[in-house]
C-alpha positions in Angstrom: 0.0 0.0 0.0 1.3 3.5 -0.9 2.7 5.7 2.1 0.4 8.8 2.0 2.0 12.3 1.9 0.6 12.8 5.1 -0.2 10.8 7.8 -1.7 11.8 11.2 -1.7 9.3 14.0 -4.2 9.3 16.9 -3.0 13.2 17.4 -4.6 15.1 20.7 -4.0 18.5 21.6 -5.7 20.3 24.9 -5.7 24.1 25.9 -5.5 24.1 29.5 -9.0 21.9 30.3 -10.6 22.5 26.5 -9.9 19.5 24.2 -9.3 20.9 20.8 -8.2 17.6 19.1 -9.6 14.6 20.1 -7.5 11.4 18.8 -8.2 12.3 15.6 -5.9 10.6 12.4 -5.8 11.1 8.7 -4.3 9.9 5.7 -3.6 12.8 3.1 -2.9 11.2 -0.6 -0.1 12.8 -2.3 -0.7 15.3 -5.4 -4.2 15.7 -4.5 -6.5 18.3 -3.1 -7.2 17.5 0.3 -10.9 18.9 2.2 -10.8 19.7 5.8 -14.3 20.4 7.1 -16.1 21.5 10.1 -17.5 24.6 12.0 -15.9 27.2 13.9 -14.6 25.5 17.0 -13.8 22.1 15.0 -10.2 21.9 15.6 -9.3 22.0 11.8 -6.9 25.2 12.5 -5.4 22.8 15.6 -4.8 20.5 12.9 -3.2 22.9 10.7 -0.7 24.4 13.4 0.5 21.2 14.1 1.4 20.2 10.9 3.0 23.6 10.1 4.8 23.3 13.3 3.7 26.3 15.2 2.2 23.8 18.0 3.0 20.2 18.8 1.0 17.5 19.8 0.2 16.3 23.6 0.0 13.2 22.1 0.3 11.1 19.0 2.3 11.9 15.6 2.9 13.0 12.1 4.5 11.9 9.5 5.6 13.9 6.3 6.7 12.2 3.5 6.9 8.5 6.1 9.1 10.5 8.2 8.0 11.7 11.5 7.6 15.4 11.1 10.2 18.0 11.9 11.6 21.4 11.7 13.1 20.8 8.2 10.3 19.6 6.7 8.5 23.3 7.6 10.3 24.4 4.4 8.8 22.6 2.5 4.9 24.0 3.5 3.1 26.4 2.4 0.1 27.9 4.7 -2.4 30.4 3.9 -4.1 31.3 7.0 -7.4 33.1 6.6 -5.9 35.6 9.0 -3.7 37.2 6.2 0.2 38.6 7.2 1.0 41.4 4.8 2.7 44.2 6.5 0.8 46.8 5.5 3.6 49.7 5.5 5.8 47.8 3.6 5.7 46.8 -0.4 4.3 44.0 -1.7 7.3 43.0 -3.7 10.0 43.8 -0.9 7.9 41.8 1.6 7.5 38.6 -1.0 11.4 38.6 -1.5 11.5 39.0 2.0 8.8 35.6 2.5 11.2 33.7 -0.1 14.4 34.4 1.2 13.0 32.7 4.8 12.0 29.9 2.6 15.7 29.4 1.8 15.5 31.5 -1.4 19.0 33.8 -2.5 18.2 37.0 -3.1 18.7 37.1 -6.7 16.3 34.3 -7.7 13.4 35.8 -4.5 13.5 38.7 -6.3 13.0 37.4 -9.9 10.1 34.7 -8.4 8.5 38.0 -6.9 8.2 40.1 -9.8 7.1 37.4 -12.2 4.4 35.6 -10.2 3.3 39.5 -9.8 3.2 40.5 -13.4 1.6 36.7 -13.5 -1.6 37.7 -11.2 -1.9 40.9 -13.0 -0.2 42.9 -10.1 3.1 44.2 -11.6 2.6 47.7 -11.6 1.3 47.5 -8.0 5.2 45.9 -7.0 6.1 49.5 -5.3 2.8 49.7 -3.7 2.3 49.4 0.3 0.1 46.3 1.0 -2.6 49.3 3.0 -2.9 51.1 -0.5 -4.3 47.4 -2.2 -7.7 46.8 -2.3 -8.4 43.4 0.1 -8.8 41.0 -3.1 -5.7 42.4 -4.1 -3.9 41.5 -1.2 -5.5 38.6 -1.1 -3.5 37.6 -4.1 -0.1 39.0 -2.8 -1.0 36.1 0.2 -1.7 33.4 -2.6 1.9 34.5 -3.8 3.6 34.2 -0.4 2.2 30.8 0.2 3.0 29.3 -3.4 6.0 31.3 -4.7 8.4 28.9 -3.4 7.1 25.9 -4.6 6.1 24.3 -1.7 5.4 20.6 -1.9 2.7 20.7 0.6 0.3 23.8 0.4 -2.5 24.5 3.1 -5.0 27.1 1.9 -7.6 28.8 4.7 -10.2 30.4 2.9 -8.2 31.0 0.2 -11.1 33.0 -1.9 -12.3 35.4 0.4 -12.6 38.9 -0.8 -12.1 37.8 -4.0 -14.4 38.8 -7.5 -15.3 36.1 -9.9 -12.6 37.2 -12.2 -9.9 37.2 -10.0 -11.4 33.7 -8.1 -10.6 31.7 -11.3 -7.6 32.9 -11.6 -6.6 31.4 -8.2 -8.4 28.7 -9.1 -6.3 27.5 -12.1 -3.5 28.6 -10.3 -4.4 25.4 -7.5 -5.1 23.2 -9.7 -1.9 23.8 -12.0 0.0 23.4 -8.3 -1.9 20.6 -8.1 -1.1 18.7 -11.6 2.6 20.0 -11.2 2.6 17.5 -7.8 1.7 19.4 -5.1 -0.8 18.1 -2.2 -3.0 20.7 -0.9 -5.4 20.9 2.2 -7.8 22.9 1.4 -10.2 23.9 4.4 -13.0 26.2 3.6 -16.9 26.7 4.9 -17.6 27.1 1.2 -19.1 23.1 0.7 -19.7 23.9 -3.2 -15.9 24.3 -3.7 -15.1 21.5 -2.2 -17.4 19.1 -4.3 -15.4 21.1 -7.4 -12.2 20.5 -6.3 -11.6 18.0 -3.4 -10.8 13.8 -4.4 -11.1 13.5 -0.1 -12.4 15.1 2.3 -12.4 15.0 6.6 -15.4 16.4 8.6 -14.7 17.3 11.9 -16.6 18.6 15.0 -15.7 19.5 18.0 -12.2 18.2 17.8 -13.5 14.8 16.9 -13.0 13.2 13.3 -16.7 12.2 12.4 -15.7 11.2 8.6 -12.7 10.7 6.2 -12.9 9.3 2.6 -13.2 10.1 -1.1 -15.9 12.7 -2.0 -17.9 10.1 -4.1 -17.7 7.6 -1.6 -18.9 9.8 0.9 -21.7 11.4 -1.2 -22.9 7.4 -2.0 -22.7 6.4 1.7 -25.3 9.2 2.2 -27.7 8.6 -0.7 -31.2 8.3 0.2 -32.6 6.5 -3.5 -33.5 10.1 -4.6 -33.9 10.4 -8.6 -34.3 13.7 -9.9 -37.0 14.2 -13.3 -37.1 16.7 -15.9 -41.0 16.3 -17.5 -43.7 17.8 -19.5 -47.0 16.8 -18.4 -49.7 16.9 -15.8 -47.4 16.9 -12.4 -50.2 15.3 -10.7 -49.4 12.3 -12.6 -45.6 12.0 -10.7 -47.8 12.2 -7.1 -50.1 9.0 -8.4 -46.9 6.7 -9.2 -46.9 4.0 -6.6 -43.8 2.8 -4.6 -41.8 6.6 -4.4 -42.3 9.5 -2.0 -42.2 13.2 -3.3 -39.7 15.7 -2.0 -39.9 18.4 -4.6 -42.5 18.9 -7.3 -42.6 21.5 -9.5 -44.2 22.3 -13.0 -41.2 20.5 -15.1 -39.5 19.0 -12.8 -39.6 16.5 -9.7 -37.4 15.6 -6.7 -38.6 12.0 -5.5 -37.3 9.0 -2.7 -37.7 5.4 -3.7 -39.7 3.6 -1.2 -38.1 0.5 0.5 -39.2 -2.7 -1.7 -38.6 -0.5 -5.0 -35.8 0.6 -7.2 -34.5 3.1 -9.6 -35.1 1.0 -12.6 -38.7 0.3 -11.5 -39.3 4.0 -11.4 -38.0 4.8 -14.9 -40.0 1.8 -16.2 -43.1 3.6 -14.9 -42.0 6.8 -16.2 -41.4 5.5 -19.7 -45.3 3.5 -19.5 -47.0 7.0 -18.1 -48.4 9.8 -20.4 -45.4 12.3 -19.3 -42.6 13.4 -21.3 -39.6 13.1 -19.8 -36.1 14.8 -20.5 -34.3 13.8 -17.8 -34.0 11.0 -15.1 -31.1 10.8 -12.5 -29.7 9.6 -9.4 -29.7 12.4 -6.8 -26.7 12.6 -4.2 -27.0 14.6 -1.5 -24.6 17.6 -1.1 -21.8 17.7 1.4 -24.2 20.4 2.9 -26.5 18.6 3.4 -24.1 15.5 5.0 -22.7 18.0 7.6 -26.3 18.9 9.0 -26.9 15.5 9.3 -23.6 14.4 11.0 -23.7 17.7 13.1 -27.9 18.1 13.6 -29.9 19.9 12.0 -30.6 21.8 15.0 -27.5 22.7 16.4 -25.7 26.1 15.7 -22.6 25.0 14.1 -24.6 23.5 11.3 -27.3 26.6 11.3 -24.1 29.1 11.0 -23.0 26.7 7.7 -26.2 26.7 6.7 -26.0 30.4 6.5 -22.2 30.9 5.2 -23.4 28.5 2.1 -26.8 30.5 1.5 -24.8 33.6 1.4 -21.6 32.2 -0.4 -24.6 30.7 -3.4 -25.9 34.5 -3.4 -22.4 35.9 -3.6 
């Protein structure tokens, strides 16, 4: 079996009485994009600042690359925290030199990677420019640049779209995935669920410092299916009500949302489609959506899952 890139082994870690980690362990694939999921308060950013080094665990281990993790390996990390770094008085290109030459970068070559991934994000004649006189998307792409420029081998992006426009969200979004095809593994943690369906092979839900699932996206999305088909029609809807053996979530003029009842099956259903007097345009499978997974595993009631309830309604309006 393959080592994976990153392994995390039964790791705990407690603030004075609060338990922010709770035995939790992962297996990160390498050259993938990685999801790490979970409310305010799950531990995920525990998790991150143990793999980055800033904290260590109370107990348990990681292991980069099959080594147990250590200083040197920090190097080799890239970490976009959603609480960005610039200094604001200072510019952008002098402060990106400044981020690769910690990375081990000589000055010469820092300040050549500087000023073409800033010319590369559209930012080159912003190089002389204080980080306080960028707009916030802007800046946001002068973190993107700090995290990546040195060609980490493991990348760890918090949030890494906020503030951005459309425009400027592609852009980091091809950026990622050409990281991604060029090698790199990336933990991407984010509230926004939509992205993560886009992007993510695996994912890790996490509450309240416990691990409650870890897998591949499909398998996770097929673990959860409740025998939901989705129809496109023309026709009396009435006549989608009247068919025997499902239950109807959605009905609308054109198109339906329905549960297979226990006893029945998909193929039944579209055999009773195809013998009624609708026309129909489309029939489907319906998986539920990693939103609606994390209600379930959280409760539907609680406020964790209300408050990502809320960031996905708003992210869908944004």
């Amino acid at each position: 079996m393959t080592e994976p890139f990153l392994r995390i082994e039964s790791v705990t870690k407690v603030y004075d009485q609060y338990v922010a980690v709770d035995h939790v362990s992962l297996s990160i694939p390498g050259g993938q994009i990685f999801g790490l999921l979970g409310p305010n308060g799950a531990g995920k950013t525990s998790i991150i600042r143990m793999i980055t080094g800033i904290t260590a665990p109370d107990s348990g281990q990681i292991f980069f690359q099959g080594q147990p993790l250590s200083p040197e390996h920090v190097r080799y990390i890239g970490y976009m925290p959603e609480e960005r770094g610039l200094y604001k008085k200072m510019k952008i290109r002098e402060q990106l030199e400044y981020f690769l030459q910690l990375k081990g970068i000589e000055t010469r070559a820092a300040r050549a990677t500087a000023t073409s991934w800033l010319e590369r994000l559209g930012l080159g004649e912003w190089q002389n420019k204080n980080a306080a006189d960028l707009s916030k998307g802007m800046q946001q792409k002068v973190q993107f640049i700090a995290t990546v420029a040195h060609e980490p081998k493991l990348l760890i992006l918090d949030e890494p779209f906020t503030g951005l426009d459309p425009v400027n969200a592609r852009l980091i979004e091809e950026e990622i995935m050409r990281l991604r095809d060029n090698g790199a593994t990336i933990i991407f943690s984010t509230h926004r669920l939509e992205q993560v369906e886009e992007f993510c092979n695996h994912i890790a839900l996490m509450n309240k410092g416990k691990l409650l699932l870890h897998d591949e996206v499909a398998t996770v999305r097929k673990q959860f299916n409740k025998n939901q088909y989705r129809i496109e029609f023309l026709g009396d809807k009435q006549v989608v009500s009247d068919l025997p053996g499902i239950m109807v979530d959605e009905l609308g003029e054109k198109e339906a949302l329905v549960r297979v009842a226990e006893g029945s099956s998909g193929r039944q259903l579209m055999h009773q489609l195809a013998d009624s007097p609708l026309e129909i345009f489309a029939f489907e499978q319906h998986l539920p959506r990693l939103t609606d997974i994390f209600i379930e595993l959280v409760g539907s009631q609680s406020p964790e899952a209300e408050a990502m309830r809320l960031q996905m309604a708003q992210g869908s309006a944004a």
